[in-house]
N, CA, C and O of each residue as an XYZ file, in Angstrom:
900
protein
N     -19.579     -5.748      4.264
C     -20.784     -5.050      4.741
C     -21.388     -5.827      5.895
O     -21.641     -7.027      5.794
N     -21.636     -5.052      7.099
C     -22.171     -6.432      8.151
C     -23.601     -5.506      8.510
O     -23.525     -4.277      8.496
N     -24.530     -6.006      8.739
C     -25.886     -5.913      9.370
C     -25.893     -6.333     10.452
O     -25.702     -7.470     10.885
N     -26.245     -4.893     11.184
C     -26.407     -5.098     13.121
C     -27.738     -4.033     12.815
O     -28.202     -3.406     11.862
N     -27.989     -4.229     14.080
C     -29.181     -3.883     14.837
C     -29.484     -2.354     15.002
O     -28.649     -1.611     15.519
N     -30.693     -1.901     14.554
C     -30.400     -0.083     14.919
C     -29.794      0.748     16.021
O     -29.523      1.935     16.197
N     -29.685     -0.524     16.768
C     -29.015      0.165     18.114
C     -28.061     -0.768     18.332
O     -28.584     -1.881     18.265
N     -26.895     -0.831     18.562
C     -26.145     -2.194     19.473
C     -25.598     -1.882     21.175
O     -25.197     -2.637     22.060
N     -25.811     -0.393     21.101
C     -25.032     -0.242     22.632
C     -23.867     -0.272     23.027
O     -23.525     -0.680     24.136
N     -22.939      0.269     21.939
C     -21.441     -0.105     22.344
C     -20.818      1.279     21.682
O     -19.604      1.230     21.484
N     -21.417      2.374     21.354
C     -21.307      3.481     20.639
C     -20.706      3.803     19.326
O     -19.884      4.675     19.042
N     -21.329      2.856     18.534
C     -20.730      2.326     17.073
C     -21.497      3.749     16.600
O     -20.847      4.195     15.655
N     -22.660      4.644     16.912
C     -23.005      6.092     16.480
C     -21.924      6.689     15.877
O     -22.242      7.450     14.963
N     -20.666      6.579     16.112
C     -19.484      7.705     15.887
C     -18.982      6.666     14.141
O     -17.956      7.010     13.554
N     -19.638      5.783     13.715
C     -19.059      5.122     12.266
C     -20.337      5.446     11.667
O     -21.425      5.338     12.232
N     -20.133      5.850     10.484
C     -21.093      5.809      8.872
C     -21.775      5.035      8.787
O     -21.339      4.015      8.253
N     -22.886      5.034      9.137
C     -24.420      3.712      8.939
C     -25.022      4.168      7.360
O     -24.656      5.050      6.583
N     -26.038      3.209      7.291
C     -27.039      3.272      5.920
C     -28.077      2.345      6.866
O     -27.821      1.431      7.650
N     -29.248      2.906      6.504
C     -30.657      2.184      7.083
C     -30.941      1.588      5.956
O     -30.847      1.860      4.759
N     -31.441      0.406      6.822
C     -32.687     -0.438      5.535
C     -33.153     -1.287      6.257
O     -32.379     -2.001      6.894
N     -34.581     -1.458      6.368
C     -35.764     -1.852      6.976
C     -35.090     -2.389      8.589
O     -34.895     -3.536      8.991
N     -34.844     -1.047      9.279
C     -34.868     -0.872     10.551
C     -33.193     -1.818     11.171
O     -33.025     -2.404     12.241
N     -32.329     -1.654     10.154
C     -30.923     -2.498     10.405
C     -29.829     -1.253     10.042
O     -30.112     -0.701      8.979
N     -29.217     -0.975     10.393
C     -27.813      0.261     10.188
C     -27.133     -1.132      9.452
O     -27.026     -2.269      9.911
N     -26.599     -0.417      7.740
C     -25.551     -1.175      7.129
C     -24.161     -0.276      6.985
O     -24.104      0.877      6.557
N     -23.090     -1.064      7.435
C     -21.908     -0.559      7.542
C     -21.396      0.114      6.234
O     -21.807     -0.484      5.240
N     -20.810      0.920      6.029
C     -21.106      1.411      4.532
C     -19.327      1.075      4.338
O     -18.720      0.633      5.314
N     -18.755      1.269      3.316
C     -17.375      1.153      3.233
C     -16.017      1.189      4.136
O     -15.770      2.364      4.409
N     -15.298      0.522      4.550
C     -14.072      0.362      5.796
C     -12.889      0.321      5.269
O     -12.370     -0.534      4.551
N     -12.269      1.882      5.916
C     -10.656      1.700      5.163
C      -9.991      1.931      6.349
O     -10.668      2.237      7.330
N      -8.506      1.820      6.466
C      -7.892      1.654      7.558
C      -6.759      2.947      7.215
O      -5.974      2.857      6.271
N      -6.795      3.798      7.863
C      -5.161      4.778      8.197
C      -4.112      4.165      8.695
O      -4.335      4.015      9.896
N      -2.910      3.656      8.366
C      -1.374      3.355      9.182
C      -0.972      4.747      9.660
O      -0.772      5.672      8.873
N      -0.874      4.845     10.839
C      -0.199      5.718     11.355
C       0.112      6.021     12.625
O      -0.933      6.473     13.092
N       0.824      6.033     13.338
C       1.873      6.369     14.220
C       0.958      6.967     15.672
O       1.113      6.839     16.886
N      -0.190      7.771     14.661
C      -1.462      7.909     15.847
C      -2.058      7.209     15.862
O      -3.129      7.521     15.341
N      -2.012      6.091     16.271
C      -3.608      4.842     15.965
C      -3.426      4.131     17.100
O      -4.376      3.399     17.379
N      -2.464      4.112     17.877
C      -2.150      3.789     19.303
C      -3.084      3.363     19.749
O      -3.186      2.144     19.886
N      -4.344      4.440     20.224
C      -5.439      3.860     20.679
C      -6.823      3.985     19.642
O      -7.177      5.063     19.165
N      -7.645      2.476     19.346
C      -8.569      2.632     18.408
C      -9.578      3.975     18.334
O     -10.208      4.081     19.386
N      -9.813      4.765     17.602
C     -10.695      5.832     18.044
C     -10.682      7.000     18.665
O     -11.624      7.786     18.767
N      -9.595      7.111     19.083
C      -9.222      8.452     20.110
C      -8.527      9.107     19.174
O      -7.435      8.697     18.779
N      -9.165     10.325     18.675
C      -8.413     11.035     17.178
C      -8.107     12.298     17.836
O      -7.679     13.309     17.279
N      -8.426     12.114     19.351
C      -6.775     13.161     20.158
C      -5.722     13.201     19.692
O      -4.985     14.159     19.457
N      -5.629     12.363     19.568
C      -4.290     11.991     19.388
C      -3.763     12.309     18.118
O      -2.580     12.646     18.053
N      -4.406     12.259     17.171
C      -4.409     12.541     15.435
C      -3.892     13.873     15.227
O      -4.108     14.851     15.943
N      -3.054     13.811     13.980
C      -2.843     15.237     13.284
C      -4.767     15.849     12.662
O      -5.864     15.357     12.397
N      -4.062     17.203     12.721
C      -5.617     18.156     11.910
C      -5.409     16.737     10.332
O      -6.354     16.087      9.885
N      -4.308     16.662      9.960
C      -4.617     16.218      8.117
C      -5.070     14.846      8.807
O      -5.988     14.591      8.027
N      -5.078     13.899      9.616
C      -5.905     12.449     10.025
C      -7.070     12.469      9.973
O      -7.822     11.891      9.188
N      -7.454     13.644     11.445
C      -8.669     14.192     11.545
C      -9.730     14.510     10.629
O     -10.910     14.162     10.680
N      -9.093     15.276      9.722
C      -9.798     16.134      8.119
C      -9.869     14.666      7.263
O     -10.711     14.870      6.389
N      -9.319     13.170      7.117
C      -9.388     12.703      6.400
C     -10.534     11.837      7.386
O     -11.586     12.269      6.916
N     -10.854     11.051      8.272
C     -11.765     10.319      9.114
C     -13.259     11.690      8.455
O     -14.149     11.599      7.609
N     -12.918     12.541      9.186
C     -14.489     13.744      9.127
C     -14.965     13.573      7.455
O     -16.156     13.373      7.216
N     -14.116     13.652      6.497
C     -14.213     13.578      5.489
C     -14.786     12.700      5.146
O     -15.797     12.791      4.450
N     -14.215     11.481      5.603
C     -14.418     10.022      5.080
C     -16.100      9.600      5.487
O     -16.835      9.003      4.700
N     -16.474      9.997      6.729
C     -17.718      9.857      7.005
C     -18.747     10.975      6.512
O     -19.906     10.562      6.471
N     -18.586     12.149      6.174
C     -19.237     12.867      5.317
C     -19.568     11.819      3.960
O     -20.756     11.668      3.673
N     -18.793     11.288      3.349
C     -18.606     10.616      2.246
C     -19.567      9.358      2.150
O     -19.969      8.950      1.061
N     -20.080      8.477      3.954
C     -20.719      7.598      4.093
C     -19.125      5.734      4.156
O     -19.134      4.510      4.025
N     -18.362      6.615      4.374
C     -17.141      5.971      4.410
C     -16.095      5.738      6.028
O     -15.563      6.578      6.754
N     -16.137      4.426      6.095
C     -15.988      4.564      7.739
C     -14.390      4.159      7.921
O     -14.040      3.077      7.449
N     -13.293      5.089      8.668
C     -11.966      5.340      8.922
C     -11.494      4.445      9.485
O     -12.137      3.492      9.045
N     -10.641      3.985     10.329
C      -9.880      3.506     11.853
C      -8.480      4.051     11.751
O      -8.007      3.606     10.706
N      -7.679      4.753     12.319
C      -6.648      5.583     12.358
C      -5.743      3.867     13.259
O      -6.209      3.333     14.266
N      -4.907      3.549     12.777
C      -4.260      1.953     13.553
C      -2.685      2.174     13.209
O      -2.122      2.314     12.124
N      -2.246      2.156     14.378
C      -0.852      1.584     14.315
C      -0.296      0.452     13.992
O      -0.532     -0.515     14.715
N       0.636      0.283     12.752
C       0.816     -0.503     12.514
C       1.286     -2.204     13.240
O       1.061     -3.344     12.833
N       2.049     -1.650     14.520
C       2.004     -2.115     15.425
C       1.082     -3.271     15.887
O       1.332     -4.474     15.813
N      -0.132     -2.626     16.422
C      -0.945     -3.088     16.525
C      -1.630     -4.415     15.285
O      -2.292     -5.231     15.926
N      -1.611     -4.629     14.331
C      -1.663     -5.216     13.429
C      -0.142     -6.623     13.101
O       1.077     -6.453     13.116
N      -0.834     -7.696     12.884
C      -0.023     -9.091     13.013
C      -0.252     -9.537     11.749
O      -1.446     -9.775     11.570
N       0.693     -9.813     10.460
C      -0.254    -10.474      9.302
C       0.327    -12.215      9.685
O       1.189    -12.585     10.483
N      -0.502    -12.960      8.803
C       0.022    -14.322      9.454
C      -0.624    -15.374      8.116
O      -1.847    -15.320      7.987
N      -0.023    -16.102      7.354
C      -0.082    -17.218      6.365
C      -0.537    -18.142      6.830
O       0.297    -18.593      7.616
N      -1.512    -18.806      6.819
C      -1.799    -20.287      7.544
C      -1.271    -21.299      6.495
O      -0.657    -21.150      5.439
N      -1.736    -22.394      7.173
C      -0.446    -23.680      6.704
C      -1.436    -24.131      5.454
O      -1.266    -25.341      5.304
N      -2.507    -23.580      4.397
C      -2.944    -23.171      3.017
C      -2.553    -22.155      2.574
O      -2.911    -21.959      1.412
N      -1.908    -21.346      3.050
C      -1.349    -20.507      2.225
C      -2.142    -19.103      2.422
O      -1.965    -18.162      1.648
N      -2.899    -19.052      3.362
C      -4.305    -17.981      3.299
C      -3.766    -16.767      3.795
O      -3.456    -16.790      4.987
N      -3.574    -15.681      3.153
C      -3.112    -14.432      4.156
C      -4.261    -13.988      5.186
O      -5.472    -13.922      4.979
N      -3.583    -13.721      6.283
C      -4.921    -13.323      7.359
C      -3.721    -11.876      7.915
O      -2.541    -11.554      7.777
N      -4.807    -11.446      8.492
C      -4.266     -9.765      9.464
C      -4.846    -10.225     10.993
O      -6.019    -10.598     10.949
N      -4.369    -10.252     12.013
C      -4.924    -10.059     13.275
C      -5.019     -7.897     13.882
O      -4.384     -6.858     13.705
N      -5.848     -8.232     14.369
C      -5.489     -6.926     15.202
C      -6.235     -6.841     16.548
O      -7.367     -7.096     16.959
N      -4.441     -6.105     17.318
C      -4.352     -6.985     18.552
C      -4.655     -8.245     18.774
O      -5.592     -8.606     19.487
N      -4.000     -8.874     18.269
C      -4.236    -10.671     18.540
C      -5.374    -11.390     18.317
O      -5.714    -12.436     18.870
N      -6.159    -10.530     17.151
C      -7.780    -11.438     16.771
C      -7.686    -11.287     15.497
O      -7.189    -10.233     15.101
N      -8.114    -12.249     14.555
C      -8.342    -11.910     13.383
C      -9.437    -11.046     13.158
O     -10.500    -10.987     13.775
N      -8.988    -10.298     12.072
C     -10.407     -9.491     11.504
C     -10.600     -9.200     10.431
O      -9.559     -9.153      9.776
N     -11.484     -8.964      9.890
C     -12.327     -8.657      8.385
C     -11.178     -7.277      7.326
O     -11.292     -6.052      7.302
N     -10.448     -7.941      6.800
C      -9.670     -7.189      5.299
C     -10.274     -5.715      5.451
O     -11.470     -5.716      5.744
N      -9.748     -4.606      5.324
C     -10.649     -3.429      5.287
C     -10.736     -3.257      3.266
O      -9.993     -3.654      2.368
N     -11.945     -2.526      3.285
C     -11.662     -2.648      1.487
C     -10.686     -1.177      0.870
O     -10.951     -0.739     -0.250
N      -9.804     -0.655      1.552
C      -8.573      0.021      1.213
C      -7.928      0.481      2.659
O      -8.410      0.370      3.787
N      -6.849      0.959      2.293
C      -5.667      1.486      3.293
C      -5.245      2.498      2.756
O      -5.414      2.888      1.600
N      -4.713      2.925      3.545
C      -4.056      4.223      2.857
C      -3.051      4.175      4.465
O      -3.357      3.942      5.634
N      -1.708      4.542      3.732
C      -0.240      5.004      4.705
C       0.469      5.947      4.931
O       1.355      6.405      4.211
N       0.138      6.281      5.902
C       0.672      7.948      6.505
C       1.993      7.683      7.756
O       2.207      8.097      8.895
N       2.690      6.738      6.767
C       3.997      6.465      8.186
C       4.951      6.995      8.066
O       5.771      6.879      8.977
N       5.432      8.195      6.355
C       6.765      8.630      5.850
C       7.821      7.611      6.029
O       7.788      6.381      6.045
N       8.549      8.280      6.130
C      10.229      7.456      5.994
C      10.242      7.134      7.290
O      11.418      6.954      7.609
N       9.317      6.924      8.462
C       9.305      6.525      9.991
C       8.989      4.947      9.284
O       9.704      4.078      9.783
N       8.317      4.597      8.526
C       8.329      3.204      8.194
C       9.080      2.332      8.291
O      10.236      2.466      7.888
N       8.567      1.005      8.944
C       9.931      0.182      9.218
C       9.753     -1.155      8.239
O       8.725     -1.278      7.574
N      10.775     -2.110      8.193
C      10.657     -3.256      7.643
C       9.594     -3.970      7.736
O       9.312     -4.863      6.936
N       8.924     -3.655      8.695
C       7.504     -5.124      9.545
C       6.033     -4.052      9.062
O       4.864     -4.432      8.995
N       6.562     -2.676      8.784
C       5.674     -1.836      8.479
C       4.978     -2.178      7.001
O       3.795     -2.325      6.693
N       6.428     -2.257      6.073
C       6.593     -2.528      4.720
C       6.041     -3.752      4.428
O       5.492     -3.768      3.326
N       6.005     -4.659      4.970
C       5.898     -6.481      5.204
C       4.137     -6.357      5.323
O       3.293     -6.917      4.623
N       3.957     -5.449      6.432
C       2.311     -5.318      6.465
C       1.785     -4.529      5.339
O       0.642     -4.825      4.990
N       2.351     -3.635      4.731
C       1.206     -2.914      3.289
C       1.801     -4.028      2.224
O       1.117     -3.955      1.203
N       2.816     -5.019      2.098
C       2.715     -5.876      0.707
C       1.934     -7.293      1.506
O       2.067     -8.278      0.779
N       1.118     -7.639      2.887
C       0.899     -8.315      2.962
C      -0.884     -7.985      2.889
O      -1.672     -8.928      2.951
N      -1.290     -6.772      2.774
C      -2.659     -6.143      2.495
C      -2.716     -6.495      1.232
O      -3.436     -7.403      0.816
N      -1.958     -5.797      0.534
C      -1.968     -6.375     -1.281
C      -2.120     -7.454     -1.708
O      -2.887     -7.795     -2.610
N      -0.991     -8.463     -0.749
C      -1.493     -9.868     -1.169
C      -3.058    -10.411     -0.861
O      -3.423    -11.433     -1.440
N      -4.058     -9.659      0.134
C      -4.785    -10.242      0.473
C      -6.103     -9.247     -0.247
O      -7.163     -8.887      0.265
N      -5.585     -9.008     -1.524
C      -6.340     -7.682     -2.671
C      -7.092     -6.607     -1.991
O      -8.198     -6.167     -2.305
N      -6.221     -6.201     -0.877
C      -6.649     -4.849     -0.363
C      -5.884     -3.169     -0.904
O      -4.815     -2.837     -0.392
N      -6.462     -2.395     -1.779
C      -5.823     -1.463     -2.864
C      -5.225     -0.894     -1.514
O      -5.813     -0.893     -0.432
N      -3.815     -0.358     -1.795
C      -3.301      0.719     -0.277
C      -2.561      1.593     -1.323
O      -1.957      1.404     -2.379
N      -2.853      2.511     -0.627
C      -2.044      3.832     -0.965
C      -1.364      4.881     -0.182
O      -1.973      5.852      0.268
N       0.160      4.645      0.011
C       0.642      4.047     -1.358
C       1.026      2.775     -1.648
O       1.540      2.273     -0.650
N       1.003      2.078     -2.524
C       1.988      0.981     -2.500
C       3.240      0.129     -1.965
O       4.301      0.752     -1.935
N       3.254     -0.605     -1.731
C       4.693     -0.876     -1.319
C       5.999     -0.550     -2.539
O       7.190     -0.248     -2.459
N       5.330     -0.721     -3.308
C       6.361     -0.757     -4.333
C       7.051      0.820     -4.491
O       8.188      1.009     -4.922
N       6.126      1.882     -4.054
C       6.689      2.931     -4.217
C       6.859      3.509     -2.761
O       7.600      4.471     -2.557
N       6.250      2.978     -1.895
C       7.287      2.849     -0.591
C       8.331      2.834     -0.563
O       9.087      3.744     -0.222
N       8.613      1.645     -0.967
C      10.189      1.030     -1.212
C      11.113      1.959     -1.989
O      12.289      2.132     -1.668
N      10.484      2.585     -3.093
C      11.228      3.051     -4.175
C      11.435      4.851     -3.154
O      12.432      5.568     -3.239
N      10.340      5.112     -2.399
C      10.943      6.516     -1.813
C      11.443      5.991     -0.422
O      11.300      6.895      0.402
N      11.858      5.111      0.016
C      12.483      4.898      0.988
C      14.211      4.804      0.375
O      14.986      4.967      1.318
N      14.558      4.697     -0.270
C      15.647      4.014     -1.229
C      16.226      5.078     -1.595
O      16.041      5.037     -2.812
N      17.177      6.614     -1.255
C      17.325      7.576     -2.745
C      17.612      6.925     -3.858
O      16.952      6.905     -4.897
N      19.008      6.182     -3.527
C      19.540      5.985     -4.488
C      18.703      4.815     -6.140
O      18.924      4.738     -7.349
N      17.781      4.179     -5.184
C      17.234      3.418     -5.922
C      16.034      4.738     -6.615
O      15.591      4.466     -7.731
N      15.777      5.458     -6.271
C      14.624      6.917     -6.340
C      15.168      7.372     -7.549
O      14.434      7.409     -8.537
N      16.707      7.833     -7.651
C      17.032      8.136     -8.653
C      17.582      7.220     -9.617
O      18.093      7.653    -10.649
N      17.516      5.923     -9.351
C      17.878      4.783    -10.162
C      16.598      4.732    -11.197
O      16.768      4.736    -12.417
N      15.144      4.678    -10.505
C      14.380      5.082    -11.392
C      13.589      6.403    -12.275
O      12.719      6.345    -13.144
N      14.170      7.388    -11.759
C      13.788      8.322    -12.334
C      14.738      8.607    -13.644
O      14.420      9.367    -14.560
N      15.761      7.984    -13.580
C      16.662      7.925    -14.812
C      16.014      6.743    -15.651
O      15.617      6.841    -16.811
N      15.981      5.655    -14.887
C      15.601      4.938    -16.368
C      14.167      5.287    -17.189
O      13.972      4.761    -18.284
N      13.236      6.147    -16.634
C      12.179      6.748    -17.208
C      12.658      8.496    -17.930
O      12.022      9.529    -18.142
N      13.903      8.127    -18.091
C      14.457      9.485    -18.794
C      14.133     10.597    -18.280
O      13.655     11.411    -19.070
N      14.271     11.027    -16.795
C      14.219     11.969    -16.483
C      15.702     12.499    -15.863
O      16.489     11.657    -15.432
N      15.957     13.574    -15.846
C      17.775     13.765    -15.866
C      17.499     14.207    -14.175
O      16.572     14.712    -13.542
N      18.971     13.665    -13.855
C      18.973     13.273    -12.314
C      20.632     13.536    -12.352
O      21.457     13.123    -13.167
N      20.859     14.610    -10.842
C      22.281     14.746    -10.993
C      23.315     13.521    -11.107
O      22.886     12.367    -11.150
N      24.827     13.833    -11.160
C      25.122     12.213    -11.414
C      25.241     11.961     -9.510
O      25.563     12.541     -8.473
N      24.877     11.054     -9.883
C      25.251     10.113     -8.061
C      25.774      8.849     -7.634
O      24.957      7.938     -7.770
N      26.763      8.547     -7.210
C      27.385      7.506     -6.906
C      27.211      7.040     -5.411
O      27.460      7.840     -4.508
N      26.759      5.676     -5.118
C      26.387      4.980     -4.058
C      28.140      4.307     -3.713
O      28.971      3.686     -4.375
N      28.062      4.861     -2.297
C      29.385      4.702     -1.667
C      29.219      4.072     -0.385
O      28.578      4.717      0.444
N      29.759      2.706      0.020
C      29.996      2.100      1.125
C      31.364      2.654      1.900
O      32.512      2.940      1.560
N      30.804      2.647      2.790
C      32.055      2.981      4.137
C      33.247      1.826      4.693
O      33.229      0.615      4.914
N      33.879      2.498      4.747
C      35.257      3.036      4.087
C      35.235      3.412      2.679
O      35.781      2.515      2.037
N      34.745      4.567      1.765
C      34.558      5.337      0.918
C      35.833      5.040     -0.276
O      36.719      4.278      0.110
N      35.946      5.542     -1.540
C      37.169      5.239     -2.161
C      36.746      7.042     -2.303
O      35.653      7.488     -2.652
N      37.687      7.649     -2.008
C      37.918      9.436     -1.697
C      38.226      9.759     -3.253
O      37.394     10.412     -3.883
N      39.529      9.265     -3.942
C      39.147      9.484     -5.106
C      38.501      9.120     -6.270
O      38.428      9.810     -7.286
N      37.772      7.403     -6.006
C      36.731      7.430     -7.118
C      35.430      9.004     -6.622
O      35.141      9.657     -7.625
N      35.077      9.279     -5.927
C      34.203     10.260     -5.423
C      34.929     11.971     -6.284
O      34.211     12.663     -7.005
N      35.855     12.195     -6.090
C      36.598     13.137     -6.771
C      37.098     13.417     -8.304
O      37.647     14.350     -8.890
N      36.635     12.161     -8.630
C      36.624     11.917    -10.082
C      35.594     11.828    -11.012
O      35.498     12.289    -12.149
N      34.804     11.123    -10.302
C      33.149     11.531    -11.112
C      31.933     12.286    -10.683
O      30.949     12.634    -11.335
N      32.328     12.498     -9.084
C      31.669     13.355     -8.517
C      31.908     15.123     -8.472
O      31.078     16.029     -8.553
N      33.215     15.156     -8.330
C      33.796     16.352     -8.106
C      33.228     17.217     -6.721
O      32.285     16.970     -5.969
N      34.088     18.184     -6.727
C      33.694     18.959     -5.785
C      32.985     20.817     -6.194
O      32.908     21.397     -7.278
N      32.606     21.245     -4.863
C      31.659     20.718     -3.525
C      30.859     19.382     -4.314
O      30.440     19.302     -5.468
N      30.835     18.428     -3.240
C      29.511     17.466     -3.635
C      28.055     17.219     -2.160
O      28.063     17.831     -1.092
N      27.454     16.632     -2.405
C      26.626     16.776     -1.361
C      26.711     15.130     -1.273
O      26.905     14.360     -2.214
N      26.536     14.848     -0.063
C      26.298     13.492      0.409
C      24.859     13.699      1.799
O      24.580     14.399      2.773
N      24.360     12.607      1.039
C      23.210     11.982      1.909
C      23.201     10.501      2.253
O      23.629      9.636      1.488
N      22.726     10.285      3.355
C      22.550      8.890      3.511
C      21.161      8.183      2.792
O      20.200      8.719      2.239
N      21.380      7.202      2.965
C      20.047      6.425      1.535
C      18.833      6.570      1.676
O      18.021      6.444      0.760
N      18.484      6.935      3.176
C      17.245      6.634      3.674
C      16.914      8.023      4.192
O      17.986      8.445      4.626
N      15.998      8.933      4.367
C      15.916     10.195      5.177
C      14.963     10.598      4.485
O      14.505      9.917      3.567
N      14.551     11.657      4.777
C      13.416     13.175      4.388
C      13.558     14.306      5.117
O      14.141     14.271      6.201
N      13.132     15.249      4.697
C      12.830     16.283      4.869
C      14.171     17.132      5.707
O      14.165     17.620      6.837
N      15.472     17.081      4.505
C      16.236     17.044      4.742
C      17.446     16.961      5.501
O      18.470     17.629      5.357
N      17.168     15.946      6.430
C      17.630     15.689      7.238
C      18.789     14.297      6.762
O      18.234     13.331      6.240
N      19.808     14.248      6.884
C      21.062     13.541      6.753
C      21.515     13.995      4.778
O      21.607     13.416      3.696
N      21.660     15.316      5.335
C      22.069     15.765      4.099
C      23.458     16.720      4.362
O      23.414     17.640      5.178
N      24.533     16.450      3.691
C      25.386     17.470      4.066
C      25.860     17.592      2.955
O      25.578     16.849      2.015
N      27.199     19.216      2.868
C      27.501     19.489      1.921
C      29.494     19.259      1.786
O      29.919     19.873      2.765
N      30.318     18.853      1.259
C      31.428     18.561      1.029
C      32.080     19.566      0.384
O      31.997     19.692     -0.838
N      32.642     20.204      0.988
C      32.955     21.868      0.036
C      34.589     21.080     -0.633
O      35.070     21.706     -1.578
N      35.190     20.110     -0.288
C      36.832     19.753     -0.471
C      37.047     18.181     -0.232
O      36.278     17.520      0.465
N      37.988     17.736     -0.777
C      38.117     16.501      0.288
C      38.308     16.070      0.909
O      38.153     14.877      1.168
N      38.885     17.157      1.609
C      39.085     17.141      3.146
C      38.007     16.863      4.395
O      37.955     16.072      5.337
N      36.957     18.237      3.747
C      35.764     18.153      4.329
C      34.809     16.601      4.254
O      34.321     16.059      5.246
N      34.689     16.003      2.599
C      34.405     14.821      2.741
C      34.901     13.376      3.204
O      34.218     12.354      3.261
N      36.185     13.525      3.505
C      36.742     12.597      4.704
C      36.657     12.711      5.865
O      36.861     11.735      6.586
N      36.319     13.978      6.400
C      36.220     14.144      7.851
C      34.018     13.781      7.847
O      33.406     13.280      8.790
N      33.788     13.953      7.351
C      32.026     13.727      7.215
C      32.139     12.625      7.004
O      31.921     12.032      8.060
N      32.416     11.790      6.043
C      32.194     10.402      6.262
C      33.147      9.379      7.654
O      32.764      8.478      8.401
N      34.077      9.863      7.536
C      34.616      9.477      9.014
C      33.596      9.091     10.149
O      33.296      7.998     10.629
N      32.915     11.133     10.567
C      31.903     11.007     11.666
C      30.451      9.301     10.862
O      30.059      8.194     11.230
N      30.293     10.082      9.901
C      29.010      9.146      9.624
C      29.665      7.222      9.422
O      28.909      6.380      8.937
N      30.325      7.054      9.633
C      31.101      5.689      9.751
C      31.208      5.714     11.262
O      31.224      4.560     11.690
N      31.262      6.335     11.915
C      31.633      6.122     13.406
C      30.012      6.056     13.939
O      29.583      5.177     14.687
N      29.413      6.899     13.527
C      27.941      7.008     14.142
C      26.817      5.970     14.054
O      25.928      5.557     14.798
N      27.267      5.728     12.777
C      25.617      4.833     12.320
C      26.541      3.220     11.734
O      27.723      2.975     11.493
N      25.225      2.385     11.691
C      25.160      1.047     11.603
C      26.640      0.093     10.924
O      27.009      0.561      9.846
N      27.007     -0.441     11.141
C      28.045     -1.202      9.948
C      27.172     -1.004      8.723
O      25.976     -0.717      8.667
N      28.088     -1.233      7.712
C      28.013     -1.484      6.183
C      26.670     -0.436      5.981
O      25.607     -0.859      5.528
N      26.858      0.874      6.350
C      26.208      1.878      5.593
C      26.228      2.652      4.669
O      27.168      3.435      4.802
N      25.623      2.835      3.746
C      25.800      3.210      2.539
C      25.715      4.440      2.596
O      25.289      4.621      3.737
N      25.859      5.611      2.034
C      25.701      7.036      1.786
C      25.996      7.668      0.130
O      26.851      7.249     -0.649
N      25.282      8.479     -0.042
C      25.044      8.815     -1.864
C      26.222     10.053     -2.048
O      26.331     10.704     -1.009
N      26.803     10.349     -2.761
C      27.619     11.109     -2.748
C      26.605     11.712     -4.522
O      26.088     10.966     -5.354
N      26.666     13.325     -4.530
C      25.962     13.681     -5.331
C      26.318     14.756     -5.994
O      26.732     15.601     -5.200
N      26.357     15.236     -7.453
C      27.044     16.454     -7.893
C      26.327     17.085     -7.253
O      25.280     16.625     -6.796
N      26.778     18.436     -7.050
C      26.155     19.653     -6.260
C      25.992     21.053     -7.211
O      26.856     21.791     -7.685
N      24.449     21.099     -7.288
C      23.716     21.652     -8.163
C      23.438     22.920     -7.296
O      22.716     22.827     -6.303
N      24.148     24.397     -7.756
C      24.184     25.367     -7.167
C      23.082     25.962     -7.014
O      22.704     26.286     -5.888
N      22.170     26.284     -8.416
C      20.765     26.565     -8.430
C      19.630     26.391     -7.810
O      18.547     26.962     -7.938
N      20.132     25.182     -6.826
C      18.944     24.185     -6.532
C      19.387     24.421     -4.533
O      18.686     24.016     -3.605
N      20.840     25.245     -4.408
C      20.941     25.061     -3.210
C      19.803     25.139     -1.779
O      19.128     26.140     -2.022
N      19.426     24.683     -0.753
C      18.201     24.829      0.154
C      16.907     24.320     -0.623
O      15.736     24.425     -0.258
N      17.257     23.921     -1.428
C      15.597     23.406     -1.847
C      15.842     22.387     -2.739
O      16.906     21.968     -3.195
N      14.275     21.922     -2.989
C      14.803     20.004     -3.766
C      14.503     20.540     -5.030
O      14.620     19.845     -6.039
């Protein structure tokens, strides 16, 4: 909570005040990750659902900052102290986060919401379930061990074994790569023909030592999750 002056002159008007005996008190500070935060404050730039959550948030007496993660440095000092810079200054912990980066999230992204946590800032979502929907295969690693039935799926490194895949997978099967949304790196294997020539391309295209899920193919469910 910081106490400034009823006026400061720098057009702080556009954040959530509280009066008390002639001082504006900052009322609650949470931070948006997202991809629009480029520039501090300019919610041009923002989706309508950013927008609707900032308007909201200050209806509420609750003050936003839409920030690219980017923009944000976390850094351990030589006690052990977690600190955040942004743009190259330290600054004051916000008292929640919330992450709107989807599966665009990167490693340094991930590194910054478990380095908020360490510094007991609540974010939502978690890293932990970051991680876990960034992951399919790990996605359905846990949705099985909480007994929920999950087609069978086998995690396959490239150069593929064609008939372990044909043996517990069977055919058509669907293969996805580990990481994606909104269905995008999803294809379907009608033979095994077809799934040697698909993993071929996806071995030629993308990174060394990439993994891809090979998955029974659930007819009922075709075009939709």
């Amino acid at each position: 909570r910081l106490r400034l002056p009823a006026y400061d002159g720098v057009g702080r008007e556009c954040l959530p005040w509280q009066w008390t005996d002639g001082y504006r008190i900052l009322a609650m500070q949470g931070w948006i990750l997202s991809r629009a935060g480029v520039v501090d404050m300019d919610l041009s730039r923002c989706t309508y659902e950013l927008n609707r959550f900032v308007e909201t948030a200050a209806r509420m007496g609750i003050g936003l900052r839409v920030l690219a993660p980017e923009r944000l440095q976390p850094f351990v000092d030589h006690a052990g102290l977690p600190v955040v810079f942004l743009d190259g200054r330290a600054v004051q912990a916000p008292d929640f986060a919330l992450v709107r980066l989807g599966a665009t999230i990167s490693p340094g992204g991930l590194a910054l919401v478990r380095h908020l946590e360490g510094m007991g800032v609540p974010v939502f979502n978690g890293s932990r379930a970051i991680g876990l929907a960034m992951d399919k295969f790990h996605s359905y690693q846990a949705l099985a061990a909480a007994g929920i039935p999950v087609p069978a799926s086998l995690l396959l490194s490239l150069p593929a074994d064609l008939a372990l895949v044909e043996r517990t997978i069977g055919f058509p099967a669907i293969v996805k790569v580990v990481s994606g949304s909104e269905g995008k790196g999803v294809f379907l294997a009608r033979d095994r023909g077809q799934l040697q020539d698909l993993l071929e391309m996806l071995d030629a295209v993308r990174a060394p030592h990439v993994h891809v899920l090979a998955q029974h193919y659930v007819a009922a469910s075709q075009g939709r999750d």
